[in-house]
Each structure stands twice: as structure tokens, then as C-alpha cells.
C-alpha positions as CSV (number, residue, x, y, z in Angstrom):
1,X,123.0,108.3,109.7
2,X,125.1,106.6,111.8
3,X,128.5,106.8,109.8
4,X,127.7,110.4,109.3
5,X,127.5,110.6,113.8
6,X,130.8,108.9,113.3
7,X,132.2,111.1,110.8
8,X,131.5,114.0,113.1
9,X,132.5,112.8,116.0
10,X,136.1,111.8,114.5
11,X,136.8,115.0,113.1
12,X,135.9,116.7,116.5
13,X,137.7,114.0,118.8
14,X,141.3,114.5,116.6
15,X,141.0,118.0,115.9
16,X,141.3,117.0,112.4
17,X,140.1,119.4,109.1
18,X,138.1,117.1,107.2
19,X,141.0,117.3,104.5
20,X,142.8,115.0,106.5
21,X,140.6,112.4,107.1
22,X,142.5,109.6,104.9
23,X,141.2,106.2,103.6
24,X,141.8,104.3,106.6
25,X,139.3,106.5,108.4
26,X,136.7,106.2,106.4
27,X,137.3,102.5,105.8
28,X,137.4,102.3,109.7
29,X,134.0,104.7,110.0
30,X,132.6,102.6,107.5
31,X,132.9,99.3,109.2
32,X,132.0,100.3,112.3
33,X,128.8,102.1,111.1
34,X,127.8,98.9,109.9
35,X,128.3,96.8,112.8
36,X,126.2,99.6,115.2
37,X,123.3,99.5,112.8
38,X,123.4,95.8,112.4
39,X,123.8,95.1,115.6
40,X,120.6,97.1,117.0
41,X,118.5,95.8,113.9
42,X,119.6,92.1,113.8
43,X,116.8,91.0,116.6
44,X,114.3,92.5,114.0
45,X,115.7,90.3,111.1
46,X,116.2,87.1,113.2
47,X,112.4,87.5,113.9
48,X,111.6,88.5,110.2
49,X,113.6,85.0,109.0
50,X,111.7,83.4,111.6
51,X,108.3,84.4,110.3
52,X,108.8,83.7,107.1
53,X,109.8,80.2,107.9
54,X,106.3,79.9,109.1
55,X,105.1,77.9,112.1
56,X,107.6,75.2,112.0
57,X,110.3,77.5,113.1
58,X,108.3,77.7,116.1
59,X,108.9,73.8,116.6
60,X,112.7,74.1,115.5
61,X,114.0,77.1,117.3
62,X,116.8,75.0,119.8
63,X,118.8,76.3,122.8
64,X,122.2,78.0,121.8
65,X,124.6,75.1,121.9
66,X,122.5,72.4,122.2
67,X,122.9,69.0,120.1
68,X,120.9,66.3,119.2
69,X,116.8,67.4,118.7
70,X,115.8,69.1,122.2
71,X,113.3,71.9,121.0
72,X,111.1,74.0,122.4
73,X,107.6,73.3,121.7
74,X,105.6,75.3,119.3
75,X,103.9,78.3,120.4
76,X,100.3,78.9,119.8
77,X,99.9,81.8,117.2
78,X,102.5,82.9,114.3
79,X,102.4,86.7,115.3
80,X,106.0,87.9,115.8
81,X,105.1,88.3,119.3
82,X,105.0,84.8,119.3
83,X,108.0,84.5,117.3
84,X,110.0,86.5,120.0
85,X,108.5,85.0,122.9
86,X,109.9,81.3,121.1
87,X,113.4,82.5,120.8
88,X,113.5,83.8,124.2
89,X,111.9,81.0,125.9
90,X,114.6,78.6,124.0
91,X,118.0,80.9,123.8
92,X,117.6,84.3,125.9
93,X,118.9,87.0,124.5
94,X,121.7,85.0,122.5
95,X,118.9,83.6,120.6
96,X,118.1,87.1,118.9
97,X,121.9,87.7,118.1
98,X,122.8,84.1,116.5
99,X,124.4,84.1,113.6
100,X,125.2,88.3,114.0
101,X,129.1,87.1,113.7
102,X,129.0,85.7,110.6
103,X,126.8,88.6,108.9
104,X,128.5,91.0,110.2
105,X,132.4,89.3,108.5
106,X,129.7,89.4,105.6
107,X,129.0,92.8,105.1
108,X,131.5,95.0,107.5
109,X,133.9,94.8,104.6
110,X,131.6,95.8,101.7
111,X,130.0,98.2,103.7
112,X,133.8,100.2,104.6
113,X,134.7,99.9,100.8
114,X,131.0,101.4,100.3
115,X,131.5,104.4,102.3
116,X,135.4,105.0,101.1
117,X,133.9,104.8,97.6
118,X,131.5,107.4,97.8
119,X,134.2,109.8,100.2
120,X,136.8,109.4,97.3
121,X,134.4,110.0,94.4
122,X,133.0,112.9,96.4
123,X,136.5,114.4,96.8
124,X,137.1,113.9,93.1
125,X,133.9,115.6,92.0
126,X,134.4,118.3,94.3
127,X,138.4,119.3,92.7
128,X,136.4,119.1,89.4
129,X,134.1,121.1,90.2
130,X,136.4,123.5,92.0
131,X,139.1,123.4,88.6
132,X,135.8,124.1,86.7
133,X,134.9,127.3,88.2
134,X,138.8,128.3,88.5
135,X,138.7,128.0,84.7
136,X,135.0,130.1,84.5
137,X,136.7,132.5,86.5
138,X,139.5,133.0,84.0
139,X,137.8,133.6,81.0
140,X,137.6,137.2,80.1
141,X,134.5,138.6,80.5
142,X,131.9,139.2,77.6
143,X,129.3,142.3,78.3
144,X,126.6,143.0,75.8
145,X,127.5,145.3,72.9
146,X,131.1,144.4,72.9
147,X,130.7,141.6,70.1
């Protein structure tokens, strides 16, 4: 959804006929979908790792930067609440991004070669398809009764 919003809004901010849209635009569109959706969704997976680590990530989760062992004590409950109420008591709001750097030189690059795959093998199936019917177009024309 979001590289398609980005699609659009490329072709309508350079004026461009989506013909000439080349592969450093969808590699480009690609990456950047990526990093929109995994930025607004990594909170949700930092709490989702944190949960399934069970109550003694509640005991480990430490201030951004901090050495040695300082941790914040462990909250009563495992409910995500919980959970998020522990990260932001110990980091803030850096506490529900940490870590989104390296994820994101993870799968940014995969994720722009995904999207330029499927726009090239869509181009290619689409001249196929378009030489196919050319060619149905040129065969004469058999009625019923003429064999």
C-alpha cells in the first residue's frame, strides 16, 4: 500500500508517463516504502520480541546507553500494556525504536530489489502479452462454413 501511494505520487510530482519510470525509481520507491512501514510498525515488534521473551525482559529492559547492569525493575503483569509501560519507563520513546537502524540496512535493500522485480517482470509480461494479441490480430480470420 504504501509503495503503491508512492508510486502515484512520483508519477504525479514529475509529470512522468509511467513508461518512464526507470529502475532507479522503483529501487528508490521500494526502499523507501519499506522504511515508512517499518518505521510506524517497529514499536509493535519491539513489544511482540519483548513478550515473547517472557517476564524477564521485564527485569532486563536498560536505559538507551547505559552500561554496566542498571535495570528497571520488573513490572507486575506480562500484558503488552505492561510491556510498553517497561520500555517507556526505562528508554522513552528511543526505547520502542532500538535496534530500527540495523533492520532497516537489513531489509531496505531486499525490499527495493523486491519491488523492481515484480515492476520488471510486470513490464515483461505485459509486451508479451501485448505481442500476443498483435499476433491474434494478424491471423486471418476463420468464419464458419468456409472450411
Amino acid at each position: 500500500m504504501v509503495y503503491e501511494m508512492l508510486r502515484v505520487k512520483v508519477l504525479h510530482g514529475l509529470a512522468l508517463d509511467e513508461s518512464k519510470l526507470h529502475s532507479g525509481h522503483f529501487l528508490a520507491m521500494g526502499a523507501c516504502a519499506k522504511v515508512i512501514s517499518a518505521t510506524s510498525t517497529y514499536p509493535l515488534q519491539v513489544l511482540k520480541s519483548r513478550f515473547y521473551q517472557g517476564p524477564a525482559a521485564l527485569v532486563a529492559i536498560q536505559p538507551v546507553g547505559a552500561a554496566g547492569s542498571a535495570s528497571v525493575g520488573p513490572a507486575t503483569g506480562t500484558s503488552m500494556w505492561a510491556m510498553a509501560q517497561s520500555v517507556w519507563q526505562a528508554n522513552g520513546w528511543r526505547g520502542f525504536y532500538k535496534g530500527l537502524s540495523a533492520q532497516l540496512l537489513k531489509t531496505a535493500p531486499s525490499s527495493a530489489i523486491t519491488f523492481f522485480a515484480y515492476e520488471q517482470a510486470v513490464r515483461a509480461l505485459s509486451k508479451v502479452l501485448a505481442d500476443r494479441e498483435v499476433a491474434l490480430a494478424a491471423l486471418p480470420t476463420v468464419t464458419s462454413g468456409t472450411l
